[in-house]
C-alpha positions in Angstrom: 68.9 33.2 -9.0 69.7 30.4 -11.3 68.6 27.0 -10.8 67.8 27.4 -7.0 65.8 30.1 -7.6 63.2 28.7 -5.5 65.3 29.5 -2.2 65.9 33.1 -3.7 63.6 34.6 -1.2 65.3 33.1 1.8 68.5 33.6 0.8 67.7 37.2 -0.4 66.6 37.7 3.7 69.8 36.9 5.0 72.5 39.5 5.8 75.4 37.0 5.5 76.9 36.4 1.7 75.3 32.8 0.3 77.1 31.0 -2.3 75.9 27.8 -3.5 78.4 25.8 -5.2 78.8 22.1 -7.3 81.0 19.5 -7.0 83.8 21.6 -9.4 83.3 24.3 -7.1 81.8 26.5 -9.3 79.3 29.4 -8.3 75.6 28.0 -9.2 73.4 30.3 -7.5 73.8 33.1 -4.3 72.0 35.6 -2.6 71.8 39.9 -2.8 74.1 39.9 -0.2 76.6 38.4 -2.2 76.5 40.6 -4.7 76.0 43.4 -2.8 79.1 42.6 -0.4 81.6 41.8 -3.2 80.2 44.7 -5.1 78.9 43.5 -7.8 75.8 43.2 -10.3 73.5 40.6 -9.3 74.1 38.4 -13.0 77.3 39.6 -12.7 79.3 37.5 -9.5 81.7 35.6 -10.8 80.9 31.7 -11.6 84.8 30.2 -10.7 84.6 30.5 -6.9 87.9 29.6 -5.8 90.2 31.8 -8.5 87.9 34.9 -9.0 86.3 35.1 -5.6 88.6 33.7 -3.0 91.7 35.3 -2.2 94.7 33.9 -3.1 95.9 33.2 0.6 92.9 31.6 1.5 92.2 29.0 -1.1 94.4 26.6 0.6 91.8 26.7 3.8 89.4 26.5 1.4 90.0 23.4 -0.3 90.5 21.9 3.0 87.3 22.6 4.5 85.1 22.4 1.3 86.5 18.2 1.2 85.5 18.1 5.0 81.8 18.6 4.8 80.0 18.3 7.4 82.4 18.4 9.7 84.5 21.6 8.9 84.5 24.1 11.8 83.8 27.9 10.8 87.2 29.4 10.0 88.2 33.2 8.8 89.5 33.7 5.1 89.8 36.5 2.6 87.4 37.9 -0.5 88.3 39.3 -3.3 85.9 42.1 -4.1 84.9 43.4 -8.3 87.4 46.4 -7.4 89.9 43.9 -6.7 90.1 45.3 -3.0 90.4 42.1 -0.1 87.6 41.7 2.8 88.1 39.6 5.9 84.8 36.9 6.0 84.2 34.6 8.6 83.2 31.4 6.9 80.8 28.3 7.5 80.8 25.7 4.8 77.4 23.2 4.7 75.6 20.3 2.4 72.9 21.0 0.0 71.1 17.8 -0.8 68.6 18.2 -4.2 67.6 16.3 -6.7 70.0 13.3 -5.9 73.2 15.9 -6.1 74.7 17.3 -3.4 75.7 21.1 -3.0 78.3 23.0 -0.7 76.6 25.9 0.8 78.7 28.7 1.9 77.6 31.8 4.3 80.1 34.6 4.5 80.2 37.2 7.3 81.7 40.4 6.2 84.1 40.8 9.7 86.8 43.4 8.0 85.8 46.5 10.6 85.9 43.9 13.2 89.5 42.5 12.1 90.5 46.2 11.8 89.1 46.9 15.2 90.8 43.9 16.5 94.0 44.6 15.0 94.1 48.5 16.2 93.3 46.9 19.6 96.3 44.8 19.5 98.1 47.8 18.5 97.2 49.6 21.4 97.4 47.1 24.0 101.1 46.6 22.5 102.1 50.3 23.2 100.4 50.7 26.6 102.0 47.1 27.7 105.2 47.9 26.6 104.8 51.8 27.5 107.6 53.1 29.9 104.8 55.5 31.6 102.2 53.3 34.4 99.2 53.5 33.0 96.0 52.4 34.7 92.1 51.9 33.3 89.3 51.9 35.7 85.8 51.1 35.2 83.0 53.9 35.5 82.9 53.7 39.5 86.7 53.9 39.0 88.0 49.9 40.0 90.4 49.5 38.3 90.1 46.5 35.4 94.0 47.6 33.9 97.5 48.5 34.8 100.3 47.6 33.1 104.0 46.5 33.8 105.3 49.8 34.2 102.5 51.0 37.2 103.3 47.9 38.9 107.3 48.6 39.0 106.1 52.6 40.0 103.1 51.3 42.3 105.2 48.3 44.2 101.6 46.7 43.8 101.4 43.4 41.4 98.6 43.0 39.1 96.7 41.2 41.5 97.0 43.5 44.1 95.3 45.9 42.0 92.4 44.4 39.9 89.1 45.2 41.2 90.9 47.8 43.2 89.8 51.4 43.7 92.9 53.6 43.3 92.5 55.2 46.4 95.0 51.9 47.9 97.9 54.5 46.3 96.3 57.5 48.6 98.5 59.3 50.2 96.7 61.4 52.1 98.3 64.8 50.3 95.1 65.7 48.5 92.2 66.8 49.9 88.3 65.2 49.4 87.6 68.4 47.8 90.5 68.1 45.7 89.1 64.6 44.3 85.4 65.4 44.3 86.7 68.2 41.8 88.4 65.8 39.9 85.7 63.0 39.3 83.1 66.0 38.6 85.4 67.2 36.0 85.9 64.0 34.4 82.3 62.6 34.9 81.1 65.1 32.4 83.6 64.3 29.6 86.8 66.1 29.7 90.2 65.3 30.2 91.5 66.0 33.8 95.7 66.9 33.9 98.0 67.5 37.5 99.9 66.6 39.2 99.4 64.2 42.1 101.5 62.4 44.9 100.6 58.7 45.5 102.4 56.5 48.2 103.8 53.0 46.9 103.3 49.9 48.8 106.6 50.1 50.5 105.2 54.1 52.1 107.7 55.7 49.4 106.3 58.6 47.8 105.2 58.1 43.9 104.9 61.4 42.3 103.2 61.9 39.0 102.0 63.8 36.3 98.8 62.4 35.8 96.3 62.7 32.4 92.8 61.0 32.9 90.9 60.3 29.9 87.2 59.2 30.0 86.4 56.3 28.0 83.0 57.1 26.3 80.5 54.5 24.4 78.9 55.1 21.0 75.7 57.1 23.0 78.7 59.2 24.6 78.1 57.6 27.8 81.3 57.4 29.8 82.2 53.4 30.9 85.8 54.1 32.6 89.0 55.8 32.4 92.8 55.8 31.0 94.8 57.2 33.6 98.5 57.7 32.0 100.8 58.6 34.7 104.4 60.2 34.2 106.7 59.7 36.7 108.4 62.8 38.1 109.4 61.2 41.7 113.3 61.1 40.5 112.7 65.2 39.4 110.6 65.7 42.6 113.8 64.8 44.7 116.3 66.6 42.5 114.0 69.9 43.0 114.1 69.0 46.6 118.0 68.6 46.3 118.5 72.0 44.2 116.3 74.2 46.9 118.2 71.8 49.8 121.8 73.4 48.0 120.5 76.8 47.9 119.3 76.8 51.3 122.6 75.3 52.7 124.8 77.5 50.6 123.3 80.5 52.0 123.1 79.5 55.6 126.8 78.4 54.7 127.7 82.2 54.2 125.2 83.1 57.6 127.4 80.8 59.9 130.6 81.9 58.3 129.5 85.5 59.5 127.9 84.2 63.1 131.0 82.1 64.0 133.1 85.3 63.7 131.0 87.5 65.4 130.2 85.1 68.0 133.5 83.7 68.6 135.3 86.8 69.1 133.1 87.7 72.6 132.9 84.3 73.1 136.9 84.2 73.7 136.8 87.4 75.8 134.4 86.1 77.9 136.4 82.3 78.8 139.7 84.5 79.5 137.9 86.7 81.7 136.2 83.6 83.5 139.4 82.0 83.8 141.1 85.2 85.3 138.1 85.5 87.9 138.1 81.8 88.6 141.7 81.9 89.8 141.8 85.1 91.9 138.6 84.3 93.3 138.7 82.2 96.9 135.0 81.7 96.9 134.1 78.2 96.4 130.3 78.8 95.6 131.6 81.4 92.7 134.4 78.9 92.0 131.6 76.5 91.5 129.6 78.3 89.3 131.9 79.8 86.9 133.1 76.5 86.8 129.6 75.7 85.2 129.9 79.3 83.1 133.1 77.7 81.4 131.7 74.1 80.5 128.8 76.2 78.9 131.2 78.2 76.9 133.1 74.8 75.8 129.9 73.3 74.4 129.3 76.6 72.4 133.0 76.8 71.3 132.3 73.5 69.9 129.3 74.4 68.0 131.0 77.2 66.4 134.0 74.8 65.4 131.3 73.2 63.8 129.6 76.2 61.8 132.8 77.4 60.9 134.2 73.6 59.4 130.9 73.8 57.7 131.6 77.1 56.1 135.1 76.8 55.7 137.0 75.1 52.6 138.9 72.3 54.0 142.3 72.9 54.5 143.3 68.9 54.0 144.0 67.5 50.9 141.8 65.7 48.5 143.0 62.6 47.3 142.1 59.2 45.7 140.2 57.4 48.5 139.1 53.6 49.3 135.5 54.1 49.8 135.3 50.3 51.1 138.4 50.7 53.1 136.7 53.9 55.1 133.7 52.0 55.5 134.9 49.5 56.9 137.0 51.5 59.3 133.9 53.7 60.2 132.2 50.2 61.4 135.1 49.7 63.4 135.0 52.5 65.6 130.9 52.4 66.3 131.0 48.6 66.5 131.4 47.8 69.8 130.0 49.1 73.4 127.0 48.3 75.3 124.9 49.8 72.7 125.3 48.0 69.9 125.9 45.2 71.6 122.1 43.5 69.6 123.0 45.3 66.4 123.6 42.7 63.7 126.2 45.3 61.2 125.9 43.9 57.6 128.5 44.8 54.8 127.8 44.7 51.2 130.4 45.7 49.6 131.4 45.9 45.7 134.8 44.7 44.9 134.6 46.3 41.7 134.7 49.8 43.0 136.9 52.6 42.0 138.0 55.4 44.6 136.9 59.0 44.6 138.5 62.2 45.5 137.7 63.1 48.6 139.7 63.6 52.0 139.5 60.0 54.1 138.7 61.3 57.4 136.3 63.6 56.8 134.7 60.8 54.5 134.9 58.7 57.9 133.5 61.5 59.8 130.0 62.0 57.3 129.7 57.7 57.6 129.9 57.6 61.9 127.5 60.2 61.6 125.1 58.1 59.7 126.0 55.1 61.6 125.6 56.6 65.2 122.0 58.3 63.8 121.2 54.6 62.4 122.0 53.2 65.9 120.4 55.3 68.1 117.1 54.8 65.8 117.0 51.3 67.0 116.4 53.0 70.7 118.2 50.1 72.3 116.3 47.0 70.3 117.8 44.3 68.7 118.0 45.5 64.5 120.1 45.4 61.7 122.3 48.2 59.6 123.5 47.4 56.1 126.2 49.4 54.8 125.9 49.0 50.7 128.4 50.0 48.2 128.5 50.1 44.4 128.9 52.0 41.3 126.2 53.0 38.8 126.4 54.8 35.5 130.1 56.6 36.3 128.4 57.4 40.1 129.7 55.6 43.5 127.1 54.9 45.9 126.9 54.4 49.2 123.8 53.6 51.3 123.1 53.0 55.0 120.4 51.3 56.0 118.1 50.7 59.3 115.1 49.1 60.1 114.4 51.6 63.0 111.5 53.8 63.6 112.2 56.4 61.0 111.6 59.8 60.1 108.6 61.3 59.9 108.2 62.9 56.5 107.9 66.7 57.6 111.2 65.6 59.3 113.0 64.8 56.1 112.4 67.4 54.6 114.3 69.5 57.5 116.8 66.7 58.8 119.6 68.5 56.6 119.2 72.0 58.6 121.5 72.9 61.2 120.2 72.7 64.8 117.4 70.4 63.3 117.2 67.3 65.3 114.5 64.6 66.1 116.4 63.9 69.7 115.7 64.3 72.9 116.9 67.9 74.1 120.4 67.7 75.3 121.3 64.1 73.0 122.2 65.9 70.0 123.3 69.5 68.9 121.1 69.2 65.6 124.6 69.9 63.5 126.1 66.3 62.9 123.8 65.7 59.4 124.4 69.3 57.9 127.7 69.3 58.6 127.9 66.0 57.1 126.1 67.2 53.9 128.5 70.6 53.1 131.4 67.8 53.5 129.8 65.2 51.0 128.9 68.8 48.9 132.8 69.8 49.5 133.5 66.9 47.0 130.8 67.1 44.4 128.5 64.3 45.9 125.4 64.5 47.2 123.5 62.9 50.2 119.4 62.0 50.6 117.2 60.1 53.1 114.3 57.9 52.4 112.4 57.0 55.2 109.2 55.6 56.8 107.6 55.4 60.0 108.4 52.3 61.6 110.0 50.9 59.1 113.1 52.3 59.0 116.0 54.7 57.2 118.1 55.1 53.9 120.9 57.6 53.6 122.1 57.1 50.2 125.6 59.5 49.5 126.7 59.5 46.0 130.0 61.1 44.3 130.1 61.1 40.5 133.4 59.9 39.3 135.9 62.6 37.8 135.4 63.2 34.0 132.0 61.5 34.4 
C-alpha cells in the first residue's frame, strides 16, 4: 500500500474507493476497493489521478473541490474504469496531515445502479406525467399517493382532492361489493386485474374506463401498492349508446309508419260517424258525451300526426339555415308568459358560425321542444337556461342548458322513446323529444342529454358540416 501502508488495514475495511493523493495530485496510496471498483490489479491503479482515473467531464469539479479543502461539499463525478468503461461516484474530498505534509483523501461511492435507477425513474415519471391515459398509484391499503394530469382532467378531481384518498370518492355505485372484493383478492395475490369499470366524476357525469391494475411488488415479492392505468372509453360508451338509440328509433320509425295507417283509417270512420250522430241526435246528455268521444278522437288524431311526421320524409325543403337566427327566434316565442316570468334566458352565441342544411321550422320546432322541457324542469323556481352555439372540428353545436332538477339516469337512457315522459299524466304525450330526434336525424345530426339529479340538464344537438 505504498507509503501509508500503515492505514492499509483500515482502508482495506471500507466499502467506499480510498485514494490518497499529494500536492501534484498524484495517486500515493489507496485501498482494495479501489482497485477492485475501477477493475484493476492492486499494483496496478493508475498513479496520475486526474487524467487516467477521472473522467474527462469531471476534472473541472475536481480541481475545484480538491483547492477547497476542508470545506468542499460532497458532489457526484465520473470514473474511468481499466476497461475504459465510465461509473457514476459520489465523492467526498478530506485532509491528511503526516509527517509535516498534507494529503487529499478521497472516498468514492460507486452510485452507477443508483443513477441508472434514478434516471429510468425519471423516465417513467415523464411518460406517466405526460401520458394521455389517467393513471392513478395507490398504496397497499389502496390511498392513493399518485394521479396524474390526465385523471384529474377525466376525474374533475385536482390533485389535492385526491392524495391520501381511497378511490372509492369516484364510486359510482354500478359495481357491486362482491364485484370489488373479487377484485382486491385478485390483485392482493399478485396478478394483474383488467375490466371495465364505470366511475362518476365530481360534477355526477359518468367516467367510463378500461381499467389495468398492476400490483407494485418489493424485492421479497411483497406487494406495497398499485398502478391503476385507466383508458377512457366514456366518448365510445355514448356513441354505443347513440348507435343502439338509432337502431331502436329506426325501427320503431317503420312500427309507427304501419300503426298510423292502420289506426288512422278507423280512427276517421269513427269521427264521421260521431259527427253524423251528434247532429241528428236531440239528446243533450248524448250530445254531451259524444261531444267528449270527439275531443278524445282529436287528441289521438294528433298523436298520430305526430307518429306519422316522425316516420315520414319531410316534404319541405332543406336549405342553408341560420342556426343563431332560429335560436334566437325559438327564445322568442317561449320567452314570455307567466311562466317564465323568473327565468333569466342567456345567449351565447358564436358569430363565427356557418349554417347547415336543414329545414328552418322544423329546426325551430326540435329547439321549443328543448326549451319548453328546460322550463318546465325549473317547476316554477327562479333558474337560468343558456342556449350555446359554436363550431368544432367541421361539426355545429348547439347546447341547451338548465339548472333544474334533472333526469334521473335510468331516465336518460329512455327519454328519446316515444310515449316516454317523466311528467305528470296528462302534461305531456311523451312524443315531443323523439319526434325531435328523427328531425335532428332527418338532417344528419344527432342529439344527447347529460344530466344530474338536482343539478340540472344538457341537450347538446350537433350537425356535421357538408363535405366534413
Amino acid at each position: 500500500m505504498g507509503k501509508f501502508s500503515q492505514y492499509g488495514r483500515v482502508f482495506d475495511l471500507l466499502p467506499e474507493m480510498v485514494f490518497i493523493l499529494d500536492e501534484e495530485e498524484d495517486v500515493v496510496d489507496h485501498n482494495l476497493a479501489a482497485s477492485l471498483g475501477l477493475g484493476y490489479i492492486s499494483n496496478k491503479v493508475p498513479t496520475r489521478f486526474m487524467t487516467e482515473i477521472v473522467a474527462e467531464n469531471s476534472i473541472p469539479v475536481f480541481e475545484k473541490n480538491l483547492k477547497n479543502i476542508p470545506h468542499s461539499p460532497s458532489f457526484d463525478a465520473q470514473f474511468t474504469k481499466a476497461d475504459a468503461s465510465i461509473i457514476d461516484v459520489s465523492v467526498d474530498v478530506k485532509v491528511l496531515n503526516s509527517n509535516g505534509k498534507s494529503y487529499a483523501v478521497v472516498i468514492s461511492r460507486d452510485i452507477t445502479e443508483q443513477k441508472k435507477m434514478e434516471l429510468d425513474y425519471l423516465r417513467f415519471s415523464n411518460v406517466i406525467q405526460h401520458t394521455i391515459n389517467p393513471i392513478q398509484i395507490t398504496d397497499a391499503s389502496g390511498r392513493m399517493v399518485y394521479v396524474n394530469p390526465a385523471f384529474e382532467t377525466a376525474s374533475g378531481f385536482t390533485n389535492e382532492e385526491l392524495i391520501g384518498k381511497n378511490p372509492r370518492i369516484l364510486n359510482s355505485g354500478k359495481h357491486t361489493k362482491e364485484f370489488w372484493a373479487g377484485v382486491w383478492k385478485y390483485i392482493l395475490s399478485g396478478k394483474v386485474w383488467v375490466g371495465h369499470l364505470e366511475n362518476v366524476r365530481k360534477d355526477g357525469l359518468p367516467f367510463h374506463t378500461e381499467l389495468v391494475i398492476s400490483p407494485i411488488v418489493d424485492a421479497e415479492g411483497k406487494v406495497i401498492g398499485f398502478l391503476g392505468a385507466h383508458r377512457d372509453i366514456t366518448e365510445q360508451k355514448i356513441l354505443e349508446q347513440q348507435l343502439v338509440r338509432s337502431q331502436k328509433m329506426e325501427s320503431i320509425g317503420t312500427l309507427a309508419a304501419g300503426l298510423a295507417h292502420e289506426v288512422g283509417n278507423p280512427l276517421t270512420a269513427i269521427s264521421s260517424l260521431v259527427q253524423v250522430i251528434e247532429r241528428t241526435s236531440q239528446d243533450e246528455f248524448a250530445k254531451e258525451k259524444l261531444g267528449l268521444i270527439n275531443n278524445q278522437v282529436v287528441r289521438i288524431t294528433k298523436i298520430i300526426r305526430n307518429l306519422v311526421d316522425f316516420a315520414r320524409p319531410s316534404m319541405n325543403i332543406a336549405k342553408e339555415t341560420d342556426v343563431n337566427k332560429v335560436i334566437q327566434d325559438a327564445v322568442n316565442i317561449v320567452q314570455y308568459g307567466k311562466r317564465v316570468k323568473n327565468i333569466d334566458f342567456g345567449l351565447d352565441l358564436s358569430d363565427q358560425l356557418p349554417p347547415i342544411h336543414a329545414v328552418s321550422d322544423q329546426l325551430t320546432q326540435v329547439l321549443i321542444n328543448l326549451l319548453i322541457n328546460a322550463i318546465d324542469s325549473l317547476e316554477g323556481n327562479p333558474g337560468k337556461i343558456t342556449i350555446r352555439s359554436y363550431e368544432r372540428e367541421n361539426v355545429v353545436h348547439i347546447e341547451v342548458r338548465d339548472n333544474g332538477k334533472g333526469i334521473l339516469e335510468e331516465d336518460s337512457e329512455k327519454i328519446f322513446e316515444p310515449f316516454f315522459t317523466t311528467k305528470e299524466v296528462g302534461k305531456g304525450t311523451g312524443l315531443g323529444l323523439w319526434v325531435s330526434y328523427g328531425i335532428v336525424k332527418t338532417f344528419g345530426g344527432d342529439i344527447s342529454v347529460e344530466s344530474a339529479v338536482g343539478r340540472g340538464s344538457k341537450f347538446t344537438i350537433t350537425f356535421p358540416l357538408s363535405g366534413a
